[in-house]
C-alpha positions as CSV (number, residue, x, y, z in Angstrom):
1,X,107.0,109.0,116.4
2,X,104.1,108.3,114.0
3,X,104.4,106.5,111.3
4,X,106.3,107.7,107.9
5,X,105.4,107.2,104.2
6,X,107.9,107.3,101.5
7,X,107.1,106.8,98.0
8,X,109.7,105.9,95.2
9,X,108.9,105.0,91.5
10,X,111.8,103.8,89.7
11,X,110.8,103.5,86.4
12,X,113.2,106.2,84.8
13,X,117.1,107.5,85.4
14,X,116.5,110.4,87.9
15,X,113.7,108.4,89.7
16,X,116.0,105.4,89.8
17,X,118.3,107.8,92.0
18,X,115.8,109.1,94.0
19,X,115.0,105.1,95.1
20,X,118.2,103.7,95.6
21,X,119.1,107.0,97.7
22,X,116.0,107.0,99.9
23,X,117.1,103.6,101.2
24,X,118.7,104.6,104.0
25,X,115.5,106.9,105.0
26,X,113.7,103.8,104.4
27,X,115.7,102.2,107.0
28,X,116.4,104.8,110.0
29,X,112.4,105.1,109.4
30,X,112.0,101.5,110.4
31,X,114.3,101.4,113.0
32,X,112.6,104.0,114.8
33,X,108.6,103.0,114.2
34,X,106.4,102.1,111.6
35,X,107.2,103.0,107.3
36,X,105.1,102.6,104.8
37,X,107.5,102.8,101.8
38,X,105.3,102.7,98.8
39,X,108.7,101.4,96.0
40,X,108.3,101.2,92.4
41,X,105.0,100.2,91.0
42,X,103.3,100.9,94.3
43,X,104.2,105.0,94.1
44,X,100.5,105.2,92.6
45,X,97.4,107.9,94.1
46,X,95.3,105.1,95.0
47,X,97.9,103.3,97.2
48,X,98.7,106.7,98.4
49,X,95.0,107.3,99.6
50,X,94.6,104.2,101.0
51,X,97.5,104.7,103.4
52,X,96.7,108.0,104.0
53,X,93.2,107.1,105.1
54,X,93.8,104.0,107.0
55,X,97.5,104.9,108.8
56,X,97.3,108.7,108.9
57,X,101.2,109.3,108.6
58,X,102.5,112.1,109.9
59,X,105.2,112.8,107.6
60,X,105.3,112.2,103.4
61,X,108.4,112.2,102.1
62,X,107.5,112.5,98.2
63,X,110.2,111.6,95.9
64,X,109.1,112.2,91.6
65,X,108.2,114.8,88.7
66,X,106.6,117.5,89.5
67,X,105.5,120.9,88.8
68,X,104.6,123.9,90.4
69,X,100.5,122.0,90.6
70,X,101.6,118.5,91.0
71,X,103.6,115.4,92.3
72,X,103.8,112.7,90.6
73,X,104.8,108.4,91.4
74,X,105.4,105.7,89.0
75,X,104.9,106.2,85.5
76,X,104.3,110.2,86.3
77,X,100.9,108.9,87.7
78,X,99.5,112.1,89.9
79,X,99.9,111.4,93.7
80,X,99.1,114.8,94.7
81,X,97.9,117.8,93.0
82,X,96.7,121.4,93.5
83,X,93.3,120.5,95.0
84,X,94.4,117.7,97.6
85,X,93.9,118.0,101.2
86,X,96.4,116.8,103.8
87,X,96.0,118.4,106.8
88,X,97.9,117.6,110.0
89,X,100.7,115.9,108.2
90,X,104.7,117.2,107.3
91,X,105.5,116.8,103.9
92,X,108.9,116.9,102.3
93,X,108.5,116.7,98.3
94,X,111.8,115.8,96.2
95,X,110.0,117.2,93.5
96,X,110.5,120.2,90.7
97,X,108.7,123.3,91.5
98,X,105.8,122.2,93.6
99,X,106.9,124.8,96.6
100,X,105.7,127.2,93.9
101,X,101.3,126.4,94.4
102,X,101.1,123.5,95.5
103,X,103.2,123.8,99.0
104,X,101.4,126.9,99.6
105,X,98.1,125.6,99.0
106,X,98.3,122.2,101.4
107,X,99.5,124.6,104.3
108,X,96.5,127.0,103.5
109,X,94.6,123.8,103.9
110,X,96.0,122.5,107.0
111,X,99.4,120.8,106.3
112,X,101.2,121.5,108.9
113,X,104.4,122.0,107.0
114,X,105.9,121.8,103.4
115,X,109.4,121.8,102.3
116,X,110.2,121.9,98.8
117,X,111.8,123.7,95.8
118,X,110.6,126.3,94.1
119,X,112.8,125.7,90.9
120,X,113.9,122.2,89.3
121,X,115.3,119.8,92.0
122,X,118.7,118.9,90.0
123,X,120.7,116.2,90.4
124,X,124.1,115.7,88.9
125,X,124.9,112.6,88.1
126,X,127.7,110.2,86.3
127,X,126.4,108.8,83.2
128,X,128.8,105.6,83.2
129,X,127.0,104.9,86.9
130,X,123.2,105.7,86.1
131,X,122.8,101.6,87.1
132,X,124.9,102.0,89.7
133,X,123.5,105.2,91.6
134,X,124.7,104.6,94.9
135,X,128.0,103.6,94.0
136,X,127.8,107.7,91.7
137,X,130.2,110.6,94.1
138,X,128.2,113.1,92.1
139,X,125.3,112.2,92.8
140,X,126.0,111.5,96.7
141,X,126.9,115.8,96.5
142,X,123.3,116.4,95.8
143,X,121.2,113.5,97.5
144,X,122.8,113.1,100.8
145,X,122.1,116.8,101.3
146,X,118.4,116.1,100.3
147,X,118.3,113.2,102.5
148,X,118.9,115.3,105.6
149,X,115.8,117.1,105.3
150,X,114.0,113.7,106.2
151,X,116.1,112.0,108.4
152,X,116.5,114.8,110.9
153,X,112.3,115.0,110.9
154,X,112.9,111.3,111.5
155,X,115.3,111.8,114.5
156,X,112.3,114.0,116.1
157,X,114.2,117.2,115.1
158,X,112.1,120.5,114.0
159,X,111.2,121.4,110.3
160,X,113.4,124.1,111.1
161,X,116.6,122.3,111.9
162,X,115.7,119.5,109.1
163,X,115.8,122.6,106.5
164,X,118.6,124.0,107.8
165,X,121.1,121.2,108.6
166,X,120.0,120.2,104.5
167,X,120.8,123.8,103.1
168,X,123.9,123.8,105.6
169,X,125.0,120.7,103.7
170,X,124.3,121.8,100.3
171,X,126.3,124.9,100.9
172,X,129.5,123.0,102.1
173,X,129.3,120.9,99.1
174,X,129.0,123.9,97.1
175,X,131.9,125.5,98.7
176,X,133.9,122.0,97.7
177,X,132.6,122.4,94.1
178,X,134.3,125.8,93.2
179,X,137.6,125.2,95.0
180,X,140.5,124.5,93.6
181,X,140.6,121.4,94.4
182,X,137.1,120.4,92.4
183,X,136.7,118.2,89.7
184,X,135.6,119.7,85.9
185,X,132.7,118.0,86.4
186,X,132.3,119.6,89.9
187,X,132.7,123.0,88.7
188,X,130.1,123.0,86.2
189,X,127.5,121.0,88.5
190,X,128.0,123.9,91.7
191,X,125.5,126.3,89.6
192,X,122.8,123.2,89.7
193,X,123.7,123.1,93.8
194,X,123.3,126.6,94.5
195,X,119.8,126.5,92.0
196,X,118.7,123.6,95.2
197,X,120.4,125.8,98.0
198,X,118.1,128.9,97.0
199,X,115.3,127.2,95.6
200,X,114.7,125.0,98.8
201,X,112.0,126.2,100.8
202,X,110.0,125.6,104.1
203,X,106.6,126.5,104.2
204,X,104.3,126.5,107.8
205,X,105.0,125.7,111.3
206,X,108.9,125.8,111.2
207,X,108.4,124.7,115.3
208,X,107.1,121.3,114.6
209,X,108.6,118.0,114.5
210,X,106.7,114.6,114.3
């Protein structure tokens, strides 16, 4: 496998999820070859660059804000945007709305695939647990699903299964949201899990794996 680059700013509450819940990516990545986890601070475009330049990943996973033009790292500071080139690379973007132009645009320009959401990536969340994220059930409903999209890539498995096995996971937590046996708090976050299940989207080569 070549070598993986995560990034994760920290430096608000959603962010902070997104960080503590990429650990274990962080770590399967590791286990099987070389990570470049660019963590808090160093989730900035000129880190990004350099990395991209000098190690040539193959796969981005991109956690941050974003919009339907841009992702962005620590402190919102723009990591990739409408006009960037990454060809030959699979990227996974944890990121609102950039499956809308930006996704489209990398794999016009040689990414070889994008998955992403073409709506707001939401993420329930317990508000007594926001400095406690991995310790948060609600949040586990939405970010382990999220998680499998780049751990299967990791485990040499096609874009196609990563998506799928994801969106497979989404939809069984789903299913556990609306039954009877579901939490208040459950019921009124399943709408925010079927906005990800619909909105996620893989864009390219669905064949390859890295």
């Amino acid at each position: 496998m070549r070598s993986v680059l995560i990034t994760r700013p920290q430096h608000d509450e959603i962010n902070r999820y997104f960080h503590a819940w990429s650990e274990e990516v962080v770590d399967m990545a590791r286990l099987r070859g070389s990570v470049y986890d660019l963590s808090g601070p160093k989730a900035i475009r000129k880190n990004l660059d350099s990395y991209i330049q000098s190690k040539n990943p193959a796969f981005l996973f991109l956690n941050g804000h974003g919009n339907s033009k841009n992702i962005a790292g620590h402190d919102n500071d723009i990591l990739v945007d409408y006009r960037s080139s990454l060809p030959d690379t699979v990227m996974y973007a944890r990121s609102c709305d950039a499956a809308q132009v930006l996704g489209p645009g990398l794999v016009e320009k040689g990414t070889k695939v994008f998955i992403g959401y073409t709506r707001k990536f939401i993420c329930g969340y317990t508000p007594d647990k926001t400095w406690r994220p991995l310790e948060d059930a609600m949040a586990k409903l939405f970010l382990e699903p999220s998680n499998l999209v780049a751990t299967t890539l990791i485990k040499g498995n096609t874009a196609q299964e990563a998506h799928g096995r994801s969106r497979a996971a989404m939809y069984k937590n789903f299913r556990k949201m609306i039954s009877s046996t579901a939490t208040f708090e459950e019921r009124y976050a399943a709408r925010w899990m079927w906005s990800n299940l619909n909105s996620q989207v893989l864009l390219g080569d669905s064949s390859i794996s890295i």
